[in-house]
SEKELUM-130779 format. One record per atom (N, C-alpha, C, O, CB): x, y, z. Coordinates in steps of 0.001 Angstrom, whole numbers, plus 524288, in hexadecimal, padded with zeros to 5 digits. Glycine has a CB too. Layout:
BEGIN
XYZ;...
This chain:
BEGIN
36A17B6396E431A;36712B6237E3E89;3692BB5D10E3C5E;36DE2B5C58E3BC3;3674AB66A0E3A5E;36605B59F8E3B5F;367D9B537AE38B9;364C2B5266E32E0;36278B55B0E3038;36550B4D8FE3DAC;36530B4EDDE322E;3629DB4CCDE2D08;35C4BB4F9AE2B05;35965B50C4E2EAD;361CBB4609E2E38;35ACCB505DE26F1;355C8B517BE2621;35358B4CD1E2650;35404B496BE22FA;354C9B5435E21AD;34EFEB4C27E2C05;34A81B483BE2A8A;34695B4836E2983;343BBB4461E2A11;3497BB45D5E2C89;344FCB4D2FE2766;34045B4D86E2562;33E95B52EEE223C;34041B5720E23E2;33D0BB4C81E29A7;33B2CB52BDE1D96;33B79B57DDE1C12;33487B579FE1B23;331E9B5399E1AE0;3402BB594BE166A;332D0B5C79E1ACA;32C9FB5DB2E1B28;32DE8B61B7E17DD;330F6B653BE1910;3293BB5F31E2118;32A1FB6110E10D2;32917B6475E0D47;323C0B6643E0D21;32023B63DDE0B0D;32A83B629DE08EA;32373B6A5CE0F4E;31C74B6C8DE0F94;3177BB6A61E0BF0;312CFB6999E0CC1;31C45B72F8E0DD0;31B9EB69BBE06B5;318D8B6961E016D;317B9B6357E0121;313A5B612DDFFC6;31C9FB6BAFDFC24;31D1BB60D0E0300;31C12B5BE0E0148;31D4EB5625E03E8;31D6DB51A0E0246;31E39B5C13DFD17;31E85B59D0E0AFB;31D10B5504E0D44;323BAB5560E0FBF;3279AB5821E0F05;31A88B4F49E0887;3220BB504AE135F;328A3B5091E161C;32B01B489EE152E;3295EB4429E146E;327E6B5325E2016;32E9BB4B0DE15CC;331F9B46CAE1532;33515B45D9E19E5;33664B498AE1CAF;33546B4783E10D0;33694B4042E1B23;33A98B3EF4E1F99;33ED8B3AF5E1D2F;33EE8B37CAE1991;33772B3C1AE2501;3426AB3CC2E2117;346D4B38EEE2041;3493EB372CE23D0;34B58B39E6E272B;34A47B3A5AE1DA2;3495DB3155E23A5;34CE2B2D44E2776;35109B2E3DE27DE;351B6B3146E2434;34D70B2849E2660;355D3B2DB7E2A79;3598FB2D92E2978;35EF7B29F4E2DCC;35F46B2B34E326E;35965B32ABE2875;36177B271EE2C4B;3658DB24A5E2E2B;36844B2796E33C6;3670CB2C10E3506;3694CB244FE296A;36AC3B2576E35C8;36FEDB28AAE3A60;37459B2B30E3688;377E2B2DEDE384F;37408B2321E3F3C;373EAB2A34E31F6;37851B2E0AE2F3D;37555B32B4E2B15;3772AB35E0E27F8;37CE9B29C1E2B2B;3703EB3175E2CA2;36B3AB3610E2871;36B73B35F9E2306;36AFFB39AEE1FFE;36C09B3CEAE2913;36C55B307CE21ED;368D3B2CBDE1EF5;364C6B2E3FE1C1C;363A3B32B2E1D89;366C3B297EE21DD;36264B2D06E1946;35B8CB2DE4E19CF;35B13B2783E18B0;35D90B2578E151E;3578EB3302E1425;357E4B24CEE1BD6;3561CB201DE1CED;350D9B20E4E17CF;35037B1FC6E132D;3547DB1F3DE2433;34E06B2366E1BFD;348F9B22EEE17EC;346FFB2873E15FF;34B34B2ABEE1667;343B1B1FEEE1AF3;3448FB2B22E14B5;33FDCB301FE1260;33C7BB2E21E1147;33BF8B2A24E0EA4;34088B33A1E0DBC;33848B31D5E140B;3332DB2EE7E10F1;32F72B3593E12D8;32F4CB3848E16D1;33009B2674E14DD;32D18B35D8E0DC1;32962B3A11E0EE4;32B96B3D2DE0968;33022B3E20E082B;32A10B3D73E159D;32580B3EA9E05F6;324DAB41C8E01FC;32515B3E97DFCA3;326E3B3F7EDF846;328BFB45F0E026A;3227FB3A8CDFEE8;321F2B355BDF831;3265AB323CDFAAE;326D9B2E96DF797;3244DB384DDEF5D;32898B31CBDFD1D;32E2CB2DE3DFE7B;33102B2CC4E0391;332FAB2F4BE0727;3328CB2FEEDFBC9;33000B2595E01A2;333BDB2448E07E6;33683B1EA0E063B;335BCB19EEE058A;32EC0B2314E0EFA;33A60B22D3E0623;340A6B1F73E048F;343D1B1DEEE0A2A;344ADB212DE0D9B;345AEB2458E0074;34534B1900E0A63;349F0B16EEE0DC8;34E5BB13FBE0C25;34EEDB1003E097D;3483EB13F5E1151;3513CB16F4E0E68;35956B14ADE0CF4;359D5B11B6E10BF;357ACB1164E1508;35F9AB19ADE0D7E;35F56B0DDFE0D28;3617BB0C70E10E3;3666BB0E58E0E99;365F9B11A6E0B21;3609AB071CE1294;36BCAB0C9BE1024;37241B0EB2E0E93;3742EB08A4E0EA6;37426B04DCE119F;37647B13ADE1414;3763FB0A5CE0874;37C82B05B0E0780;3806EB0819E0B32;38040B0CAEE0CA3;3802DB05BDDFFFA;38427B047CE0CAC;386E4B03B7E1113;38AABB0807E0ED7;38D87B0940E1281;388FBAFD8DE1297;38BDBB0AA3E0AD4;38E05B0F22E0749;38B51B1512E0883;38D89B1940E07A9;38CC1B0D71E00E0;384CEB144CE0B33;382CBB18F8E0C07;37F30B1B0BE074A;37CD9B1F37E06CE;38728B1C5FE0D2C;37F88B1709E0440;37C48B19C4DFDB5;375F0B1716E0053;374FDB1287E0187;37F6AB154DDF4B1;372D0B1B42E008B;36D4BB1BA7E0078;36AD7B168CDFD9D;36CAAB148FDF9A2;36BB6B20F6DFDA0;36653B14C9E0069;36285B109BDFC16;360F9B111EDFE03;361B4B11E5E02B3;36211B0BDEDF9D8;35ACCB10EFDF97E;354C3B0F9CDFAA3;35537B0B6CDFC66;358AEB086BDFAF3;350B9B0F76DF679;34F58B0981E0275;34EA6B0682E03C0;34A88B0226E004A;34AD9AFD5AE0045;34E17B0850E07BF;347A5B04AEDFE2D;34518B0397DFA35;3470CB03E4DF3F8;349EEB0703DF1B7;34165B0658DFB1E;3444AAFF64DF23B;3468DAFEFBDECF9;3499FAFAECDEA8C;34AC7AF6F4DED00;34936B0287DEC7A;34B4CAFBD1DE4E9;34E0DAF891DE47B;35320AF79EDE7EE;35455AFB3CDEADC;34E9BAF8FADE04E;35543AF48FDE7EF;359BDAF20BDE881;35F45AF72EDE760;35F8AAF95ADE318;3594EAEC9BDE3F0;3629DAF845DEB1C;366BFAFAF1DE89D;36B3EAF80EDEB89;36AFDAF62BDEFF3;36693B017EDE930;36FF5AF814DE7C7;37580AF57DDE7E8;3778AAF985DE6F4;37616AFCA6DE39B;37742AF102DE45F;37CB1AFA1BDEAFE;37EF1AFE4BDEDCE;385A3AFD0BDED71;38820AFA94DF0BC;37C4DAFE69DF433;387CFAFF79DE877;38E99AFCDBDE85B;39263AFDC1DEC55;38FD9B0021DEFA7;391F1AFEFADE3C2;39546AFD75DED64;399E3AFE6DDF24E;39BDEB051BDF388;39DC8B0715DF779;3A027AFAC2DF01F;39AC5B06E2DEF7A;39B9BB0CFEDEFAB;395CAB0F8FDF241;39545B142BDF386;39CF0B0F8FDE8C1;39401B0DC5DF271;38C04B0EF7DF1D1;3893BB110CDF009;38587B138FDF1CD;3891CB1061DF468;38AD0B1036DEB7C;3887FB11BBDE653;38434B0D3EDE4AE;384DDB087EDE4FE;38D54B1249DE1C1;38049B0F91DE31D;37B58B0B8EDE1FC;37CFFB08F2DDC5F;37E76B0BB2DD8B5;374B8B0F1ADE177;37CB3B0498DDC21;37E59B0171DD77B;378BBAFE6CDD4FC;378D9AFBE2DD0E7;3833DAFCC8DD993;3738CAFF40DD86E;36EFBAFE2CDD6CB;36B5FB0102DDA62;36B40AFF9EDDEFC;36E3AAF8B4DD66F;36884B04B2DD8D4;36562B05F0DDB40;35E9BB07F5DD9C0;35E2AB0C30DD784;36846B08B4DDD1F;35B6DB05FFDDA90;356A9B0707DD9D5;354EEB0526DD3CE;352F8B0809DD07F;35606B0CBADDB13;35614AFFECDD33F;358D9AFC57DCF24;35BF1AFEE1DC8DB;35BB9AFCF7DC473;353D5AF83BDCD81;35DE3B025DDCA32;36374B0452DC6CF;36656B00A3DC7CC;3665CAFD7DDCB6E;366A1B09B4DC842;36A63B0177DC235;36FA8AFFF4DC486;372BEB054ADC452;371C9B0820DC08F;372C8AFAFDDC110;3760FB06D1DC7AE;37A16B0A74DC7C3;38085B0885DC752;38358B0538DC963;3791CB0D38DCCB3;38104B0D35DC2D5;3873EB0C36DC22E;38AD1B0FC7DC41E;3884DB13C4DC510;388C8B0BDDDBCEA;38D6BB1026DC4BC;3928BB152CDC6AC;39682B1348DC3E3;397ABB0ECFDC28D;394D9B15C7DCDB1;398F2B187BDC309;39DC8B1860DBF23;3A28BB18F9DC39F;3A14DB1A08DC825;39DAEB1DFFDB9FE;3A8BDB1827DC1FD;3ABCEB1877DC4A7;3AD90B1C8ADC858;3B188B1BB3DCAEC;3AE0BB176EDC264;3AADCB2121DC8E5;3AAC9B2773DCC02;3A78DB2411DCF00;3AA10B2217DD298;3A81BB2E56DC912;3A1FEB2266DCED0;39EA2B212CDD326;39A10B25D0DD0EC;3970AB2875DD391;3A1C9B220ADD9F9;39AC4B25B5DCB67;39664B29D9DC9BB;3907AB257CDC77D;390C3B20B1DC7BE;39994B2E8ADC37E;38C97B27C3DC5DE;388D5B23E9DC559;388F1B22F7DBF29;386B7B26A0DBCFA;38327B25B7DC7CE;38AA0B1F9FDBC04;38BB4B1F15DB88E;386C9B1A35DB464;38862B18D7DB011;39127B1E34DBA06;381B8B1851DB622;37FACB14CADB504;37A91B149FDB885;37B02B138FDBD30;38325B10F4DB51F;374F6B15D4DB5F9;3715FB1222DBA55;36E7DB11ECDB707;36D2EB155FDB3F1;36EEEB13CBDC012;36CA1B0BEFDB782;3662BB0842DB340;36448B0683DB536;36660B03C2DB88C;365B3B0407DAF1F;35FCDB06ABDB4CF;359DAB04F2DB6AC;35921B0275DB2BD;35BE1B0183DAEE8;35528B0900DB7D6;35292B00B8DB4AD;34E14AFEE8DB0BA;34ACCB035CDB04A;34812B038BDAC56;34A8EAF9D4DB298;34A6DB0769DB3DD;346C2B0BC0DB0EF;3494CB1141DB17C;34CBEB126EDB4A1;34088B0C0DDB3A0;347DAB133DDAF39;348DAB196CDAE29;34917B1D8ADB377;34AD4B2206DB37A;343BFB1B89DAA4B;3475CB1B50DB6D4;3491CB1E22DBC9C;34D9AB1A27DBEA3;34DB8B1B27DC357;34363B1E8ADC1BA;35167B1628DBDB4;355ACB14E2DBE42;359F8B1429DBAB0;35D25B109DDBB5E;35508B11EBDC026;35A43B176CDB6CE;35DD4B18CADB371;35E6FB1F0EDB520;3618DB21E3DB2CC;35C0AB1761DAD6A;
């Protein structure tokens, strides 16, 4: 048995998933959505689409999906602002 690549909901349709030589998910697409990643050289997930994301040395997102993100000294999430109310 390996990675799940695909799932079929009677009700609401099936979905697939891409996935890397390390099982990844590259892309999904199926059931309203088709998202593709790529990986910071750290392994932290990004949309291929979209804004712009900046990725700090730990790989922690320091901008993503035009937030800014802060982290406090643990590496806990301590800060994120937008311009609208789905990035705060």
């Amino acid at each position: 048995m390996g990675p799940v690549a695909a799932v079929t909901d009677s009700e609401r349709g099936a979905r697939q998933y891409f996935l890397d030589v390390e099982g990844r998910p590259l892309r999904l697409h199926g059931l309203g959505a088709d998202e593709q990643f790529t990986y910071a050289a750290q392994g932290t997930p990004i949309p291929s689409r979209g804004p712009a994301w900046s990725i700090g040395g730990d790989g922690r997102p320091l901008r993503a999906g035009g937030a800014e993100i802060q982290w406090d000294a643990r590496g806990r999430l301590a800060a994120r602002a937008g311009q609208g109310p789905l990035q705060t």
